[in-house]
N, C-alpha and C positions, 0 to 999 in steps of 0.2 A: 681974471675973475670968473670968468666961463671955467675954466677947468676947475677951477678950488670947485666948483658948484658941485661939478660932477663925480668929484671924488667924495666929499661928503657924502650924497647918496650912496656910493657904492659899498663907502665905510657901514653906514646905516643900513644898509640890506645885508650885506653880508652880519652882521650883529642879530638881526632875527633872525638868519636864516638858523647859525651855529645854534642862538637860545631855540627855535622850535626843533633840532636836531634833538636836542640833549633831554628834551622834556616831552619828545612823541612818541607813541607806543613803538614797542621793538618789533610788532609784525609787519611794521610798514615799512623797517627796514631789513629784515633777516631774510634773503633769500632761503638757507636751510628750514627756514620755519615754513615758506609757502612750498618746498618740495616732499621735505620728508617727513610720515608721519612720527606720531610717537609711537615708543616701543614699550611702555610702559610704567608705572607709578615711580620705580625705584630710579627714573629721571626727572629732572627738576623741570617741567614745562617751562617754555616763553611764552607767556600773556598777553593778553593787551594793553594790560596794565604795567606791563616790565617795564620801565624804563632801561636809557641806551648806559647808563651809568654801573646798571649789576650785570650788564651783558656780561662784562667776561669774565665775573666769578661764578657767575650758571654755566659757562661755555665751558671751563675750566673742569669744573664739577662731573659734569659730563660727560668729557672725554676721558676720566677714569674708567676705561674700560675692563680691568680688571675686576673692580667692584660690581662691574654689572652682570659680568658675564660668569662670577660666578652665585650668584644670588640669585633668589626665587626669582621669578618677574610675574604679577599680573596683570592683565591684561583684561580692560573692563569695555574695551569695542573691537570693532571688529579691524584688525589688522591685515598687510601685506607684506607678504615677505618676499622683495624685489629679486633675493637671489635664487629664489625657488627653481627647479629643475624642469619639472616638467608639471606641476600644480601648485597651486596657491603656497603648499607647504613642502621642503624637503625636508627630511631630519635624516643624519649622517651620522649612525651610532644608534644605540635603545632610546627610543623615544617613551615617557611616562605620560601616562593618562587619567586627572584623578586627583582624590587626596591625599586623605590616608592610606587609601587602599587602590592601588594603580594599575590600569590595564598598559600594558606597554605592548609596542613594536623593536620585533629583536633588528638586527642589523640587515639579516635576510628577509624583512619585510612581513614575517611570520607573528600574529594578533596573538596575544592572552590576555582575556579576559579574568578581571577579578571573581567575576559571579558567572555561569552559565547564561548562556544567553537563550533569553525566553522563548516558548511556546510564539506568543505573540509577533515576536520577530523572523519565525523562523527556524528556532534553534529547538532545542530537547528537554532544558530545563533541568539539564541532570548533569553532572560533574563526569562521570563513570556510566558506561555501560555493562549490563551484565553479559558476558562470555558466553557466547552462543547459543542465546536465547533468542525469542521475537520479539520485536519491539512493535506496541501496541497502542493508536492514540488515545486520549484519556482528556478530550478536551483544549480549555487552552490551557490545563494543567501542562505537569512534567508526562512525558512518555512513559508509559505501564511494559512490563514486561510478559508473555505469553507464562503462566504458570507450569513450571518444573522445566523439564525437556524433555518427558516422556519417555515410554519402553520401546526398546529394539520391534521397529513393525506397526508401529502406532501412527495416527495420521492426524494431522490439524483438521477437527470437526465442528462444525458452526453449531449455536447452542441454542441458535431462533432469535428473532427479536434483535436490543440492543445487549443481550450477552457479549461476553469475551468468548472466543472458541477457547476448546482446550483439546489437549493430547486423549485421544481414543483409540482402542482398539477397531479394525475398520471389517463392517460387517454389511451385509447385503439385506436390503427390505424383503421379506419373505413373496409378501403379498404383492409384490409390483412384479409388473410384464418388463421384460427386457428383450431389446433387442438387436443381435449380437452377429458382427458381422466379420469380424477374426475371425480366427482359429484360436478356440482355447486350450490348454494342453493341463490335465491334472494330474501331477506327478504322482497321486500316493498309491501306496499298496492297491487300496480299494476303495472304488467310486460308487455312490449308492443314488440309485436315481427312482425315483419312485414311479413320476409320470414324466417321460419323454415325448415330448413335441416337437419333431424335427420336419425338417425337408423329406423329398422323396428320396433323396441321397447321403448315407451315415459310411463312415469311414473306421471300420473297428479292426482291432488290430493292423492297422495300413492297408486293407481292404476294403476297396469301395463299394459298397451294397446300393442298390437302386429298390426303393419298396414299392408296390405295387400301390397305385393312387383308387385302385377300387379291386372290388375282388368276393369271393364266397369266405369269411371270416366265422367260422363257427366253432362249437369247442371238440369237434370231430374232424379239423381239419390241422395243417402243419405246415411249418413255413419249410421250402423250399428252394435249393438254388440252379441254376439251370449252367453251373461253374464260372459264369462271366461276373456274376456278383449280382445278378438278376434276379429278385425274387419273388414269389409268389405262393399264395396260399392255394393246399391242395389237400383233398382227401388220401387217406392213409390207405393204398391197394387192396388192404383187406383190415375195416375195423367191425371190432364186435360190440353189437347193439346192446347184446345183454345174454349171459353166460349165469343162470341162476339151476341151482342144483334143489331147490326148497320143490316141496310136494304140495301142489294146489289141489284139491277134493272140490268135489261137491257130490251132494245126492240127493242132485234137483231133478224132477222127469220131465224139467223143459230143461231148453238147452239155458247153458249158464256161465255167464264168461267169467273164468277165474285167475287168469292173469293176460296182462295189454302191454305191447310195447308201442312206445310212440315213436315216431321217425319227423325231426324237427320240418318245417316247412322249409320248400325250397330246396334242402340236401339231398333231394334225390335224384342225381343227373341223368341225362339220358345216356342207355346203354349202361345204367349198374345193374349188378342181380343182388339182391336178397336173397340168403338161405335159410333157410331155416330147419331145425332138428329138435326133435322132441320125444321123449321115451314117455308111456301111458299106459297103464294098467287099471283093472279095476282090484281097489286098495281095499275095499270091506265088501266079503261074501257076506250075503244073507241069503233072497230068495233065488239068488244066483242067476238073475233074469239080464235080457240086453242090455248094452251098455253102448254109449257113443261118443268120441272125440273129434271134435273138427277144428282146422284153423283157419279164420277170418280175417281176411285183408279189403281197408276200404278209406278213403278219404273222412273227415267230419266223423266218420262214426263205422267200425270194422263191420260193415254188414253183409260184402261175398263171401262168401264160402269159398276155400281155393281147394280143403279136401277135406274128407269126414272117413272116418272108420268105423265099424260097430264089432263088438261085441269080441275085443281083444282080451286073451287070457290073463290071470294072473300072472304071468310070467313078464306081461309087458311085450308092448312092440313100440317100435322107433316107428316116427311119420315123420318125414319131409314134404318141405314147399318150397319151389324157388319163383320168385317173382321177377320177369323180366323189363325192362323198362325199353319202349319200343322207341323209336328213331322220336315219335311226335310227346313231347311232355303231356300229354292229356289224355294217354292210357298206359295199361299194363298188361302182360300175358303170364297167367298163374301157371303153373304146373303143381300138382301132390302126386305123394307115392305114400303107402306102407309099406313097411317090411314086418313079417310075421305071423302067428296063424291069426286070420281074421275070418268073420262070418263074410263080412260084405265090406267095399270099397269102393268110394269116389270121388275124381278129380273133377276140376272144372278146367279149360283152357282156350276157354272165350277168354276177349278184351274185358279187361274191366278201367273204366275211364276213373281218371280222380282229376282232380284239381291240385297243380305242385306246388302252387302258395297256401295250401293248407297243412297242417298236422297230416303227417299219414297215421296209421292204425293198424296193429297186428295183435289181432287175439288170439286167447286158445279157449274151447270154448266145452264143457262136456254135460252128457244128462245120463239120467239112469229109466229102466221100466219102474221097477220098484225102488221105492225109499230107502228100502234095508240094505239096500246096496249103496257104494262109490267109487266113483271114477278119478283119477287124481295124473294130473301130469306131474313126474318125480324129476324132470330137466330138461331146459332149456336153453337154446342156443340160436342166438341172430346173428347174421354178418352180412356184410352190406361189400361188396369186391367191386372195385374201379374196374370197368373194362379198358 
């Protein structure tokens, strides 16, 4: 009787167990369903609501894998794909991207995009580039491209602002200082320089000239080389002050200066001589009375007398001066001469002091007794000789 007992219950449990078997949801019993996820709609889910009874016509359905694999599949969460290589996903072959229109991965791994990919992202925005043009940004638009390509010699030049540059001819600001520490070399025919500002040192034709950083610069003086390429400004051995053939008169019966020659300040060194030469005659007889020419030499205003002559024929005589410049700049020693028939004659050849920062002064200077008469020097001649 004891055992009948215990077999009845056993009959009795196992009898619910089988009915709660047949009627409890399938994920409490499908191991596949708690390991693998889904792959997709175009597979039949297991529910919770499945029952153990359609199990194996879903399981059946299912492992038609032909049906699946060749069919769209989508996929509306987020999946794993356990056979993946080396990331979440491998694809082995062209992979598509997309719907209608698909960005794919060729085999070599190699991206095409359906659309250009954005500014935004990175990219250019543009399908094509243009052939050897510059690419210009233009925003989060598409890339702009530098306008034309410009002529042979032309150079990319900014246009200010937020301008585009563009292709220029390239030119130098007249007006700005530069400063230039090459060697520039200008190949053409010919160079035209108006105002040069160089160093002490210019290299013209492959010769190296040195210019003098100070010096006596006047327009009676010349540049010079001393053959090392050394240069320096120097008076001309022998220049002439003034070579005038014109007839100066007067017939004044004071004395009357009728032509001056000036000798610039400063140009007159120590140890030059001034010569001077002058032909004079008396140019209109009347009452045929004295006559006198003299030449004055003097700082600020010709007031020594260096020589006078009186009462030279019509025929004219020549009168020399020579003025010597004495070792000390702050005086001079006159000498005159006539040549010719003269009544009377005289030199001065005392010191006459001047000042060498001022203008010097050479007159000539003549008067008559009577009015009806004139005196007239017909030529002139200065020269100024370097010792």
């Amino acid at each position: 009787m004891k055992y009948l007992g215990m077999i009845m219950i056993s009959i009795l449990t196992s009898s619910v167990l089988i009915l709660a078997a047949f009627n409890a949801p399938s994920e409490f019993l499908s191991i596949r369903q708690k390991l693998t996820p889904s792959y997709g709609t175009a597979f039949t889910d297991i529910t919770g609501s499945t029952v153990v009874a359609d199990y194996p016509t879903i399981q059946n359905t299912n492992n038609t894998l032909a049906a699946n694999k060749t069919a769209a599949n989508s996929f509306s969460a987020l999946n794993q794909f356990t056979n993946a290589s080396t990331s979440l996903f491998s694809c082995y072959g062209p992979c598509y991207f997309g719907g209608t229109a698909t960005s794919s991965f060729s085999t070599a791994g190699a991206l095409t995009l359906v659309t250009p990919l954005l500014v935004a992202s990175g990219g250019t925005s543009s399908t094509t580039l243009s052939s050897n043009q510059i690419l210009i940004g233009n925003g989060t638009s598409g890339v702009n491209t530098v306008a034309g390509w410009g002529s042979s010699g032309q150079s990319l030049v900014s246009n200010g602002g937020v301008l585009a540059p563009t292709w220029q001819s390239v030119s130098f600001d007249t007006t700005a200082n530069y400063s230039n520490t090459g060697i520039w070399s200008f190949a053409g025919s010919a160079t035209h320089i108006k105002n040069l500002n160089a160093s002490s040192t210019v290299i013209i034709g492959g010769q190296t000239y040195v210019w003098p950083t100070n010096g006596q610069i006047a327009s009676t003086t010349f540049l010079s080389t001393d053959g090392s390429g050394n240069l320096s400004f120097i008076y001309a051995p022998v220049s002439i002050l003034l070579s005038d053939g014109t007839t100066y008169a007067t017939s004044e019966t004071s004395s009357t200066t009728v032509k001056t020659v000036v000798i610039s300040a400063g140009s007159l060194g120590t140890n030059d001589v001034i010569k001077i030469r002058t032909h004079w005659r008396k140019t209109t007889v009347g009452a045929d009375q004295a006559t006198a020419a003299n030449i004055a030499f003097g700082d600020g205003s010709a007031t020594t007398t260096i020589t006078e002559t009186y009462d030279c024929p019509t025929t004219g005589c020549f009168q020399e001066a020579t003025i010597f410049a004495r070792n000390s700049a702050s005086s001079q020693r006159a000498y005159g001469i006539t040549y010719g028939s003269v009544t009377a004659h005289s030199a001065t050849s005392s010191a006459t002091t001047y000042n060498s920062a001022n203008k010097l002064y050479i007159s000539f200077q003549g008067k008559v007794v009577n009015a009806t008469d004139a005196v007239g020097f017909e030529g002139i001649l200065v020269e100024r000789v370097r010792q």
